[in-house]
C-alpha positions as CSV (number, residue, x, y, z in Angstrom):
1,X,12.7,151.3,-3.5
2,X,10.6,147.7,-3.1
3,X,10.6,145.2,-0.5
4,X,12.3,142.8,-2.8
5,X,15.6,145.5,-3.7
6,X,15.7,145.0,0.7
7,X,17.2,141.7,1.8
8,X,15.3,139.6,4.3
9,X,15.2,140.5,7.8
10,X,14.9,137.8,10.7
11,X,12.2,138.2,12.4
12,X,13.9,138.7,16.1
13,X,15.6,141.4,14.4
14,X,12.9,143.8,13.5
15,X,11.0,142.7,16.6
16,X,14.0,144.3,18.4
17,X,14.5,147.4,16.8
18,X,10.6,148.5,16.9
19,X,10.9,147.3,20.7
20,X,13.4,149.4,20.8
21,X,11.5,152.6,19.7
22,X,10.4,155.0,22.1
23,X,6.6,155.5,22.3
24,X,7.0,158.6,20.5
25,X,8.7,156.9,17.4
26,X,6.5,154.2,17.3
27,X,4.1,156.5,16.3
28,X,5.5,157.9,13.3
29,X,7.1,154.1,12.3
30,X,4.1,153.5,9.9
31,X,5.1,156.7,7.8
32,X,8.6,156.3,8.0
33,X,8.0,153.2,6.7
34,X,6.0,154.6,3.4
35,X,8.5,157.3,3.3
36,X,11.4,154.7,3.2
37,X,9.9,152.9,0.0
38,X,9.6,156.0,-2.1
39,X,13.4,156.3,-1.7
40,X,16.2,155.1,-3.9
41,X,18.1,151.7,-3.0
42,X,21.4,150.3,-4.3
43,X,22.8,146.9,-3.6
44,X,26.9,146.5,-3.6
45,X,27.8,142.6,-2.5
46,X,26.1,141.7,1.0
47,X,25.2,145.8,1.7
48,X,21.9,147.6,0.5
49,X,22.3,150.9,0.8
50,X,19.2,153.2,1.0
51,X,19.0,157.2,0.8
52,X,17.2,158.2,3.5
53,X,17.7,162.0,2.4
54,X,20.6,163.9,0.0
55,X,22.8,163.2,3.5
56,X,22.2,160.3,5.0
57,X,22.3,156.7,3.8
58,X,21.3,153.5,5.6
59,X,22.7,150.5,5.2
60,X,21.6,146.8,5.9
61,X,24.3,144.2,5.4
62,X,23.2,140.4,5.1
63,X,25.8,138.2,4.7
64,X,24.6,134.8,3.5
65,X,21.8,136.9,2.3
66,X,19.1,137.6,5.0
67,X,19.8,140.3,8.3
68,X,20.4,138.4,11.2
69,X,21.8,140.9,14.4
70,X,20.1,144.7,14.9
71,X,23.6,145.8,14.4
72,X,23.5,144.6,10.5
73,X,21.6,148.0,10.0
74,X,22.7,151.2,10.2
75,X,22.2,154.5,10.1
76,X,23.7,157.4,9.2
77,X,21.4,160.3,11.0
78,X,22.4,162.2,14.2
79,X,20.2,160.1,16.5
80,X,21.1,157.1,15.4
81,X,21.2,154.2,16.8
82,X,17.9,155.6,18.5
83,X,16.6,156.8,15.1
84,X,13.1,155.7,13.7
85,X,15.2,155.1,10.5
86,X,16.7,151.4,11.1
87,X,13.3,150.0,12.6
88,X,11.3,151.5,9.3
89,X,13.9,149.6,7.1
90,X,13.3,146.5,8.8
91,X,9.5,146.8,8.7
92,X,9.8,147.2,4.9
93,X,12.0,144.7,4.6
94,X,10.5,141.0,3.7
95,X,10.6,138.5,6.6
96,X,13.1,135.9,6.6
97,X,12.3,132.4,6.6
98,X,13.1,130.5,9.7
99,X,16.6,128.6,9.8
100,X,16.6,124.9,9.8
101,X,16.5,123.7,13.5
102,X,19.9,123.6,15.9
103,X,21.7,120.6,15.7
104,X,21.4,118.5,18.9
105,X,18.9,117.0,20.7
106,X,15.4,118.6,20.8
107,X,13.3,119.7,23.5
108,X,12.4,116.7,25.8
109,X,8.9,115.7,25.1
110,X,6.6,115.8,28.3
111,X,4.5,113.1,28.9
112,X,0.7,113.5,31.2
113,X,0.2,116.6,32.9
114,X,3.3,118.6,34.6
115,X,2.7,120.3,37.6
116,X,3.0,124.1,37.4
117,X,6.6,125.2,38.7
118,X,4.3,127.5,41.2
119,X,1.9,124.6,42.4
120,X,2.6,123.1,46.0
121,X,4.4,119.9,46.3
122,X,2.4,116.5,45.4
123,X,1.7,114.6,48.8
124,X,4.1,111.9,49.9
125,X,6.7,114.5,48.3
126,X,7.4,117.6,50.3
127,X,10.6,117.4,52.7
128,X,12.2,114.3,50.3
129,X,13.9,116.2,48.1
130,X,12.0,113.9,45.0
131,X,10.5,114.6,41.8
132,X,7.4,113.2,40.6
133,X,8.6,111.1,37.1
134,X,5.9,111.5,34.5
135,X,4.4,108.5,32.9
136,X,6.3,107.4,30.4
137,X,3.4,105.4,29.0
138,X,1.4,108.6,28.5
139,X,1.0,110.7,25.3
140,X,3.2,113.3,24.5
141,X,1.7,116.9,25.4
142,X,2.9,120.3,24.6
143,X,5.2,121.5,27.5
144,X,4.3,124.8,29.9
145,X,7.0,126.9,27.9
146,X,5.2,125.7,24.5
147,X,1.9,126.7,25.7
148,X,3.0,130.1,26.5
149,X,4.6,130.4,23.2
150,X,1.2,129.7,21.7
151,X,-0.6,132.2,24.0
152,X,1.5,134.7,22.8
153,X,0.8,133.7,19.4
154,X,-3.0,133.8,19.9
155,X,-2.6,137.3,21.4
156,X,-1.1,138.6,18.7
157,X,-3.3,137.7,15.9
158,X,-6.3,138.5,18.0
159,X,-5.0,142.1,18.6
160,X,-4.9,142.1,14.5
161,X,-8.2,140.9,14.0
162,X,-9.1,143.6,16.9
163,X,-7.5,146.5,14.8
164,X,-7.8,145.3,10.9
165,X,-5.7,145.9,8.2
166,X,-5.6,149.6,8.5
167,X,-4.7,149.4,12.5
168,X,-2.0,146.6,11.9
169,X,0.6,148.4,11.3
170,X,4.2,148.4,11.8
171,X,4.0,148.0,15.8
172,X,1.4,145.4,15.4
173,X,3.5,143.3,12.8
174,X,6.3,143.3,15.4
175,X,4.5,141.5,18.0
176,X,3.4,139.1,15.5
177,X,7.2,138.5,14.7
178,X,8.3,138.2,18.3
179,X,5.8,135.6,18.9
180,X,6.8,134.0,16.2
181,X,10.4,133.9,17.0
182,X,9.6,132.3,20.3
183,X,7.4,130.2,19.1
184,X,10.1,128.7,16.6
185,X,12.8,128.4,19.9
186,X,10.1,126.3,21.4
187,X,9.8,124.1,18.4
188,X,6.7,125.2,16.9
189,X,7.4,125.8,13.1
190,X,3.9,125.4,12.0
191,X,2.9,127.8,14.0
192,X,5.5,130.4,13.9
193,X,5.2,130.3,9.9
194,X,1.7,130.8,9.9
195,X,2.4,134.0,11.8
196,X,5.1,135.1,9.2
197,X,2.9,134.4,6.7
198,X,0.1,136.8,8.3
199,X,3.0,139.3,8.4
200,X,3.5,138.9,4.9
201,X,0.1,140.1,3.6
202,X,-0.2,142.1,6.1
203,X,2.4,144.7,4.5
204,X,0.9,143.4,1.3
205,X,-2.3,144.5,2.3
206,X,-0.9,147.7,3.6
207,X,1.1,148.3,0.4
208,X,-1.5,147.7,-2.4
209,X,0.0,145.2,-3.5
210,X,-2.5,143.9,-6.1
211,X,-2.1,140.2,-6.1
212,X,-3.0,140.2,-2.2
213,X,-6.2,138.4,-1.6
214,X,-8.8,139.2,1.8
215,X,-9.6,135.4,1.4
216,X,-5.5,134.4,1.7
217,X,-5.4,136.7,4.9
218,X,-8.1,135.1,6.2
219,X,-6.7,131.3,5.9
220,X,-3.5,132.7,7.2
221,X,-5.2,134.0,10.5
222,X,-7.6,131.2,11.1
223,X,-4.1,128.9,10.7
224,X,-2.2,131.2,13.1
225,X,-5.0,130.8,16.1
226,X,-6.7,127.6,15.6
227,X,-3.1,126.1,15.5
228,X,-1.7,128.3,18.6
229,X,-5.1,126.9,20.3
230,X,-4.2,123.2,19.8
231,X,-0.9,123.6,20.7
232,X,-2.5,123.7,24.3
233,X,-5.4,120.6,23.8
234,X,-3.5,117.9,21.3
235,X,-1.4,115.2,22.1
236,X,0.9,112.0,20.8
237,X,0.9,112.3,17.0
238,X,-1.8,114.8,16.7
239,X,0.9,117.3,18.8
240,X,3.6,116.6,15.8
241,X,0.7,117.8,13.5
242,X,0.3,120.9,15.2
243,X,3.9,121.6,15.6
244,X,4.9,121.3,12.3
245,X,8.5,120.7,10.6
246,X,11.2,123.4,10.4
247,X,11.8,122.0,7.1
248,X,10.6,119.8,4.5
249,X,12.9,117.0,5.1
250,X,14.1,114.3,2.1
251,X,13.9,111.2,2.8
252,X,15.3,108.1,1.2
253,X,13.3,106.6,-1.2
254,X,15.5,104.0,-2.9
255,X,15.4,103.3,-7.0
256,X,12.6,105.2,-9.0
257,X,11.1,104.5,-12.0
258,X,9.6,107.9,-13.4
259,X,7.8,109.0,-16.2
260,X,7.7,112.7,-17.3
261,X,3.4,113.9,-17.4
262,X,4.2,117.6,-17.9
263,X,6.0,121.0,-17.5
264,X,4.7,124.4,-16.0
265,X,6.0,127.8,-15.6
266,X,6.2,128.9,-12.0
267,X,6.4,133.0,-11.6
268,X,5.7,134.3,-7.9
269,X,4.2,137.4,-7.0
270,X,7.5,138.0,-5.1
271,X,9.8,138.2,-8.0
272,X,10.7,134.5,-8.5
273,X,10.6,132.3,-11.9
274,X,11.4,129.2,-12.8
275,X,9.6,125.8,-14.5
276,X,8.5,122.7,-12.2
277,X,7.9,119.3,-14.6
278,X,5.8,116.4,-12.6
279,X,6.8,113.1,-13.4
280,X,5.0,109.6,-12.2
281,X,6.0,106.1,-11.2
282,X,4.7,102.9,-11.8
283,X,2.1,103.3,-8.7
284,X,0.5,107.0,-9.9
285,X,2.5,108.7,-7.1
286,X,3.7,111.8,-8.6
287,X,7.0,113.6,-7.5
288,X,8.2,116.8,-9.0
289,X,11.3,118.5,-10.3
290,X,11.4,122.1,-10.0
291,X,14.0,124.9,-10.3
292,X,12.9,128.3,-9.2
293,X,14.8,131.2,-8.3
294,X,15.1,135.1,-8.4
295,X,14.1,136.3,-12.1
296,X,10.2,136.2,-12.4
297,X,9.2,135.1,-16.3
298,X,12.1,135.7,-18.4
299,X,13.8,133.3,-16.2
300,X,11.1,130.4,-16.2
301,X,11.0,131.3,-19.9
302,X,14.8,130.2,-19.8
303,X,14.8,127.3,-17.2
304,X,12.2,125.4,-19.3
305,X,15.2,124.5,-21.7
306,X,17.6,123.8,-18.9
307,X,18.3,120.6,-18.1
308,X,17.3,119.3,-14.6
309,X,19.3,119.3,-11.2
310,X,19.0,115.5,-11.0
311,X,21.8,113.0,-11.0
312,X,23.8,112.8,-14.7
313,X,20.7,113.1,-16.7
314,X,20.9,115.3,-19.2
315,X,17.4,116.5,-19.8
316,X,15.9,119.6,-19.9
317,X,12.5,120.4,-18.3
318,X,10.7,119.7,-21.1
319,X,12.0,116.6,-22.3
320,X,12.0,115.2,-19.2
321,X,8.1,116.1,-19.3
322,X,7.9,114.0,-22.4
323,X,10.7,110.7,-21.3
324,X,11.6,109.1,-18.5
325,X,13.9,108.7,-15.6
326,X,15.7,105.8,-13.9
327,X,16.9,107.2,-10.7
328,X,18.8,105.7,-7.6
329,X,19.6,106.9,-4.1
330,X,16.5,109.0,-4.7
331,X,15.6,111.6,-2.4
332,X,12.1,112.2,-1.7
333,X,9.9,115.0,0.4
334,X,6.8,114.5,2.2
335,X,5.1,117.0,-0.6
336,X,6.6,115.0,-3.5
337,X,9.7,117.1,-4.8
338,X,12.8,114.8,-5.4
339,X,15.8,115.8,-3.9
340,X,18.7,116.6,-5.2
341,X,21.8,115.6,-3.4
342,X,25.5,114.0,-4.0
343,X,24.0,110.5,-3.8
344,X,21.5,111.0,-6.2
345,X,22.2,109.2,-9.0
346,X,19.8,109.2,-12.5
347,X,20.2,108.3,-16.0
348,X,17.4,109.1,-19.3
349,X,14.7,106.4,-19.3
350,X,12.3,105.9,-22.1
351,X,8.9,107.7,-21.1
352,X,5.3,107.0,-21.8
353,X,2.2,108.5,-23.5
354,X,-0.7,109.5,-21.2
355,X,-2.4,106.7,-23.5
356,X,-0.3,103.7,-22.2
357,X,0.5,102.4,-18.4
358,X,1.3,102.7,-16.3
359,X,0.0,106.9,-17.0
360,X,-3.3,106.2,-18.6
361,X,-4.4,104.6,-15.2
362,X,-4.3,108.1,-14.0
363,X,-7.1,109.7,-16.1
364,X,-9.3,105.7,-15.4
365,X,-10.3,107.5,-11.5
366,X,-13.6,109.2,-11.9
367,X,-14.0,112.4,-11.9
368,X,-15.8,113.4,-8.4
369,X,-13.0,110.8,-6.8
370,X,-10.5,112.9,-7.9
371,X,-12.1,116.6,-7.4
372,X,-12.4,114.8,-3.4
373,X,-8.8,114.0,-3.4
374,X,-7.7,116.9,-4.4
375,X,-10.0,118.9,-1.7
376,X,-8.7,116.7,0.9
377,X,-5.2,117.1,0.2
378,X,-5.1,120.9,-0.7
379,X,-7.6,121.7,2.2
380,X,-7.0,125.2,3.4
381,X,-6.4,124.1,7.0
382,X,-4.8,120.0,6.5
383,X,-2.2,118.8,8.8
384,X,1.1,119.5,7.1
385,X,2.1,116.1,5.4
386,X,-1.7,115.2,4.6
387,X,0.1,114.2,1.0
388,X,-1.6,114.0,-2.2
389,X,-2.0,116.6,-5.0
390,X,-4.1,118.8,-7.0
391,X,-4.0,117.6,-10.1
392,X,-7.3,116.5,-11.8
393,X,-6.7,114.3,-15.1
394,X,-9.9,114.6,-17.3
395,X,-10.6,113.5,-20.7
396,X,-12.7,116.3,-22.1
397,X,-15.3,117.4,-25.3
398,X,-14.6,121.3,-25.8
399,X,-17.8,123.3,-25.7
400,X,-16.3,127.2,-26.2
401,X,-15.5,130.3,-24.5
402,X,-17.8,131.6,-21.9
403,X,-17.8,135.0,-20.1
404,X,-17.4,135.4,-16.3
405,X,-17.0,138.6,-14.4
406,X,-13.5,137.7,-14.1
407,X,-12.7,137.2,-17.7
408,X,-13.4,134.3,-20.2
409,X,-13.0,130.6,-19.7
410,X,-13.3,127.6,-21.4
411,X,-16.1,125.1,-20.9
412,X,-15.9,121.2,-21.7
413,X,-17.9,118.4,-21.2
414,X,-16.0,115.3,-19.2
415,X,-17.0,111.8,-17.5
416,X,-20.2,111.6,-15.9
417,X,-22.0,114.8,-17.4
418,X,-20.1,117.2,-15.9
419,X,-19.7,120.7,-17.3
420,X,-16.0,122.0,-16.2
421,X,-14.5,125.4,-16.9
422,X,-11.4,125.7,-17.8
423,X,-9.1,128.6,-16.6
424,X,-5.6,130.2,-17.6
425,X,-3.1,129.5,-15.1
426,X,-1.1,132.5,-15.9
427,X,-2.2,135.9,-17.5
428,X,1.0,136.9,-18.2
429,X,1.7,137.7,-22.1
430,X,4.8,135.8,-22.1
431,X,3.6,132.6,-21.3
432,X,1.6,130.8,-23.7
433,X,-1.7,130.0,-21.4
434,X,-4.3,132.6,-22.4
435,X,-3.6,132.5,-26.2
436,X,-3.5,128.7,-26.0
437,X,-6.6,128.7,-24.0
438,X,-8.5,131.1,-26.8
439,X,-7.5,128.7,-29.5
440,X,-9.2,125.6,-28.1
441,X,-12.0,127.7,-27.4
442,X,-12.8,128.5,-31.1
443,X,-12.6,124.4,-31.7
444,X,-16.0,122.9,-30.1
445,X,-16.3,119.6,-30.1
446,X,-12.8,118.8,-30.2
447,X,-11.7,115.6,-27.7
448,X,-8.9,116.8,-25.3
449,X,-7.2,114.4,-22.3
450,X,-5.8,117.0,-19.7
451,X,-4.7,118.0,-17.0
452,X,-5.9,120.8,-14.1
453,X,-5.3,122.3,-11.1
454,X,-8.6,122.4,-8.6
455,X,-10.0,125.4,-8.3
456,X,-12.1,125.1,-5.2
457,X,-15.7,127.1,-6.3
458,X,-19.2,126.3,-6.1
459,X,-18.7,125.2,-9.6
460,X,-16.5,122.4,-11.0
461,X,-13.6,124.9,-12.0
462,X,-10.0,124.2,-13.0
463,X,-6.7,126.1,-14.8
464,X,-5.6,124.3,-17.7
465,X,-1.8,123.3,-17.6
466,X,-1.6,120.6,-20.0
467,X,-3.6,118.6,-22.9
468,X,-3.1,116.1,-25.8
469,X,-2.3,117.7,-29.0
470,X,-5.4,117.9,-30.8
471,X,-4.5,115.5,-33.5
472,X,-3.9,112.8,-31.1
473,X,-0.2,113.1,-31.2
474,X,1.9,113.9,-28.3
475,X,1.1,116.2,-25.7
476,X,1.2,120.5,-25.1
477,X,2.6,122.3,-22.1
478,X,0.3,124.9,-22.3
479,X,2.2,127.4,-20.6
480,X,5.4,126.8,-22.7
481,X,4.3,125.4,-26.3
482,X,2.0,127.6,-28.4
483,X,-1.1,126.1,-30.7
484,X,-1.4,127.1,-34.2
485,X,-4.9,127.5,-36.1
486,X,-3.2,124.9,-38.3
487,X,-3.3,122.3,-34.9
488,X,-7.0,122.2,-34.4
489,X,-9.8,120.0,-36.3
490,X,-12.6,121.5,-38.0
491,X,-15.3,122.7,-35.3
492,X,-18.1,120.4,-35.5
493,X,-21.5,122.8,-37.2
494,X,-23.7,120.5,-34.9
495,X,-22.9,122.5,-31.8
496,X,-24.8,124.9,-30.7
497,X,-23.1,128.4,-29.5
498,X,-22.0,128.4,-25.9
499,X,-24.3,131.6,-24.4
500,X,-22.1,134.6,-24.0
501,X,-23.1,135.7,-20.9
502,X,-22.1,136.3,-17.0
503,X,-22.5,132.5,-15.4
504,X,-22.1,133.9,-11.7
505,X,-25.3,136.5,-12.1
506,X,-27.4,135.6,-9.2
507,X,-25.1,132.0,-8.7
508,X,-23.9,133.1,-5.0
509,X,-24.8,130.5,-1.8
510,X,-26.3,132.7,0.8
511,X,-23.2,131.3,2.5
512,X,-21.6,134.3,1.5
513,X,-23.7,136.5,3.9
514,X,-21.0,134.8,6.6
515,X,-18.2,134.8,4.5
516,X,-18.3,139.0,3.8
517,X,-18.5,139.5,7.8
518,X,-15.6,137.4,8.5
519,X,-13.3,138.8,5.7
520,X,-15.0,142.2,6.7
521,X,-13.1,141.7,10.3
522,X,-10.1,141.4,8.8
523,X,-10.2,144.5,6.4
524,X,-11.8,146.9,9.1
525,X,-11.5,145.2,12.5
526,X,-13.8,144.2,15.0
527,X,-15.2,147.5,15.9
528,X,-16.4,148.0,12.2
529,X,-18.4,144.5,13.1
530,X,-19.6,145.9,16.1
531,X,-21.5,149.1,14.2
532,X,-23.5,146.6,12.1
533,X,-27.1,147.2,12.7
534,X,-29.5,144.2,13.4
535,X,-28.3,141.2,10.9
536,X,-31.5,139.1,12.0
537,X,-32.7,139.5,8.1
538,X,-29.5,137.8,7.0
539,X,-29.9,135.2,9.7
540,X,-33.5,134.3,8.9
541,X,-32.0,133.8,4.8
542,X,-29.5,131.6,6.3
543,X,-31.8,129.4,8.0
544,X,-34.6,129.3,5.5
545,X,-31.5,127.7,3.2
546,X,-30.9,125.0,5.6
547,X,-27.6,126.7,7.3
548,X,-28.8,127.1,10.6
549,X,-25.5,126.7,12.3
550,X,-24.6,129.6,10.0
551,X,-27.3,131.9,10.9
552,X,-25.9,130.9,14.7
553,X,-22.3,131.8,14.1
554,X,-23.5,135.4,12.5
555,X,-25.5,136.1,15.0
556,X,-23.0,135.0,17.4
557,X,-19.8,137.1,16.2
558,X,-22.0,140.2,15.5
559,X,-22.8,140.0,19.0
560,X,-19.6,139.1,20.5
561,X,-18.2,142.2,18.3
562,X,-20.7,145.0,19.5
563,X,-20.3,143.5,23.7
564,X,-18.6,146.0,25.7
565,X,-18.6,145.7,29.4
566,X,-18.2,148.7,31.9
567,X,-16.6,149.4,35.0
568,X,-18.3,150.5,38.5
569,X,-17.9,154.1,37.2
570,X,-19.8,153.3,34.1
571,X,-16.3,153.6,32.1
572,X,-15.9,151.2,28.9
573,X,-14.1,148.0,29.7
574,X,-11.7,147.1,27.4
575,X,-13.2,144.5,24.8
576,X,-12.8,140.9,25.1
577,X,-10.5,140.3,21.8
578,X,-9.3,136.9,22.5
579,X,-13.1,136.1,23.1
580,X,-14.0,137.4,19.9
581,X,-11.2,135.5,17.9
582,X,-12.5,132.5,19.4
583,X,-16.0,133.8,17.6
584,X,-14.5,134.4,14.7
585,X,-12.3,131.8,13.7
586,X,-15.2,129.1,14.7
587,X,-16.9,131.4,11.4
588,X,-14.1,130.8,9.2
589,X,-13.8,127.6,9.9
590,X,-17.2,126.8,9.4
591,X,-17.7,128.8,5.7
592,X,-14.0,127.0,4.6
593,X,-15.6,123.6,5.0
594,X,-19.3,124.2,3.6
595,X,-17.5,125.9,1.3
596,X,-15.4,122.5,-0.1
597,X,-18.1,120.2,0.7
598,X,-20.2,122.4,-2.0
599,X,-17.2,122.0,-3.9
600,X,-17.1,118.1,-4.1
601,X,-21.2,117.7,-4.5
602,X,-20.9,120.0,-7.4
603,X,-18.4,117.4,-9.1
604,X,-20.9,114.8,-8.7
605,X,-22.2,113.1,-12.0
606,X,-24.7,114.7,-13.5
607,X,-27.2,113.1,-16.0
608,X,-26.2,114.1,-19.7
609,X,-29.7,115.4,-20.1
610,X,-29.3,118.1,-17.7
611,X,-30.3,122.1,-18.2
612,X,-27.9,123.5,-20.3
613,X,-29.0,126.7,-19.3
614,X,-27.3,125.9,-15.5
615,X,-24.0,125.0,-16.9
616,X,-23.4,127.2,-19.4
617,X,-24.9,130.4,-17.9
């Protein structure tokens, strides 16, 4: 059995059933869990049924497909509803997604400071039977019930951060989901799906899963308590940042004029496939079309030739990455993808090469600008609605492949001396990205306009989604459409070899010497930090590379790690953990933006004349 044969379970749900647990059984939920994923799983309609041994089956039944009551599971064993069984299967489970908000009115906002419901009547007030009014004039600020939501919030992930991956186990998770399903009543979704999201690669952590990412659990965390933390200090529009949207919410965007750039595959480490195409109007705002479901890449494979869930047109994906659209009543979401509804209303357009307007403006912003952009509006920690993509469009001179420790890559020259390697966006055999990518590598010299995703690294770095045919004519979707040999000009005898060699050897910032202790919390928890002998070497390499503030946070969380008061009796007090998340997350919020301001410089233009031997390894 996997966590995707289970359906999703609310989170109130398993926070229930492992509250439920006695102290006994919460001791053995981590292997019942591990036990409960090595047995087999059925589905029949709305019910999963799971053999928990050769006599008893558990069931979870989600209609609408996700658990939402306690009594959705059940067990078939003698202690049951009291057994360890329903709990495990609801920790193994993935978390379901937050509904949409309640209809109705939502919380009233409060407006300047509310007195605690404690605090002693305000003078002029006792004995009058009135109520201070709040002034309306004021900003909006969280409310008392909000703040303690957050708290809660910030407890929780600090206690994860306490224990590391290998301590956050199934009782751990839970508190992380009850928080998070208070924090959603109290109309905090930003916050509440940061914590779900910790959840999530937590158990992928856990689980070996082997497309989890330290660095991914680290953003997650730093989100999850630097938002729960300005829950309590923001105010008037700076509060709706912090609180987030329940849902991505369409708005009307009247008539569009749209013209198709490109197609890619989209296949999700959790099973789902499908194809997204990315489409422009006459201003350079981009919007996107997607369609991805259950199926992983045979179905993105397959969607690719659908045609699109918009209006009457009749295009599939890739054509409509190739024409154009004419749409009315459009729908639009903050993050760019058009809606779909009844009043949508769109009809086959002619399109435009990436060599004519209003499409070609898009590849006329320089380079850096763009890498900038794309940082800004991707950034690891942005306000939800930041807007903006990111897509770089480049007009490149292939060089060749070059090897990294990672694998091989494709480096090209583009505007304003800048050496740019070019990544697969996909590994997967199916798609067409590594053997189109191996092809233009054995072409140097060979002009390409294309288009990339950032890759945020101390290096201008991007994967390759899309480029011009090679002969000028049309355009490839280079995780669909496959290059022949027959495709590609002659490689120009002029060039000299691209070195085939390592191009990170030795290429680290001594940032890193911050980064490892602050993903090394995560992994192995604070105590772990604690035992780290003196770190006053690493401090002194910080500083001597101009990153004193660095040197200051290391030095700071090391010691805020190992600090352990004791009582009267000389007995070990317990540690200060929401002290040293404050520690910490100052650290990882510190290396995330030196880390994307070293980003950006290294876009800057470079003169052509520059050391070959630095760019190409």
């Amino acid at each position: 059995m996997t966590a995707t044969q289970l359906p999703p379970v609310a989170p109130e749900v398993t926070a229930t059933l492992v509250e439920d647990l006695s102290p006994r059984l919460r001791k053995r939920l981590d292997a019942a869990v591990t036990k409960l994923g090595a047995r087999p799983a059925h589905r029949d309609g709305d019910t999963v049924t799971v053999a928990v041994d050769d006599e008893t089956d558990l069931r979870l039944h989600a209609p609408g497909g996700v658990v939402t009551t306690a009594d959705d599971i059940t067990c078939g064993c003698l202690l049951s509803p009291a057994c360890v069984h329903r709990a495990a299967a609801a920790c193994a489970a993935p978390a379901a997604d937050p509904p949409a908000e309640p209809a109705g009115e939502p919380a009233p906002p409060v407006t300047g400071s509310a007195p605690h419901p404690d605090s002693a009547p305000l003078p002029g007030t006792a004995g009058t039977g009135t109520t201070p009014h709040p002034d309306p004039t004021a900003p909006e600020v969280a409310s008392p019930a909000q703040r303690a939501a957050a708290d809660a919030l910030r407890s929780a992930a600090a206690a994860v951060l306490e224990a590391g991956v290998d301590g956050a186990g199934a009782v751990a998770q839970a508190s992380l989901l009850r928080a998070a399903h208070s924090a959603r009543l109290q109309h905090l979704p930003r916050a509440a799906g940061a914590a779900l999201s910790v959840v999530t690669l937590l158990r992928a952590a856990r689980g070996g899963d082997p497309s989890y990412r330290t660095a991914d659990l680290v953003t997650a965390l730093a989100e999850l308590l630097g938002t729960a933390h300005r829950v309590g200090t923001a105010s008037g529009e700076e509060l709706d940042a912090v609180k987030g949207r329940a849902r991505r919410p369409y708005s009307p965007d009247g008539s569009l004029r749209l013209y198709g750039l490109f197609t890619e595959p989209v296949v999700t480490a959790s099973g789902h496939g499908g194809a997204r195409t990315w489409v422009a109007g006459p201003d350079g705002r981009l919007c996107t079309v997607g369609d991805v479901a259950p199926g992983g890449v045979g179905r993105a494979l397959g969607v690719a030739d659908r045609a699109v869930r918009l209006g009457e047109s009749a295009l599939t994906h890739r054509e409509l990455g190739r024409a154009g659209l004419a749409v009315s009543g459009a729908t639009v979401s903050p993050d760019g993808r058009l809606g779909a509804g009844k009043g949508v209303k769109a009809v086959t357009a002619r399109g435009a090469d990436w060599t004519e307007p209003p499409l070609a403006a898009l590849w006329e912003t320089p380079p850096f600008q763009q890498a900038t952009r794309a940082l800004r509006s991707t950034s690891r920690y942005a306000d939800p609605g930041s807007g903006g993509s990111d897509l770089l469009f480049l007009d490149v001179e292939v060089r060749g492949a070059v090897r990294e420790a990672g694998g091989t890559c494709l480096l090209a020259w583009c505007d304003g001396g800048v050496a740019v390697r070019l990544t697969v966006a996909d590994d997967d055999p199916a798609l067409a990205h590594r053997d189109n990518l191996m092809l233009l590598a054995t072409a140097p010299g060979t002009r390409l306009r294309i288009i990339g995703r950032l890759v945020p690294a101390l290096h201008p770095r991007l994967t390759l989604l899309a480029c011009s045919h090679p002969t000028g004519e049309g355009r490839i979707d280079l995780g669909f459409d496959r290059l022949r040999r027959a495709d590609l000009p002659v490689p120009d005898a002029r060039l000299e070899p691209v070195p085939d060699e390592p191009v990170d050897s030795g290429g680290r910032s001594p940032l890193h010497l911050l980064e490892r202790r602050v993903e090394q919390t995560v992994t192995a928890g604070r105590a772990a930090l604690g035992l780290l002998g003196d770190v006053s070497a690493e401090t002194r390499r910080l500083r001597r590379s101009g990153l004193p503030t660095a040197a200051g946070l290391l030095a700071a969380l090391r010691a805020s790690a190992a600090r352990r008061g004791r009582d009267p009796f000389g007995r070990l007090l317990p540690a200060d953990t929401d002290g040293f998340a404050a520690h910490w997350l100052s650290a990882a919020r510190y290396t995330s933006a030196v880390s994307e301001s070293l980003c950006a410089a290294a876009w800057e233009p470079t003169p052509r004349g520059y050391d070959r031997a630095t760019a190409e390894g």
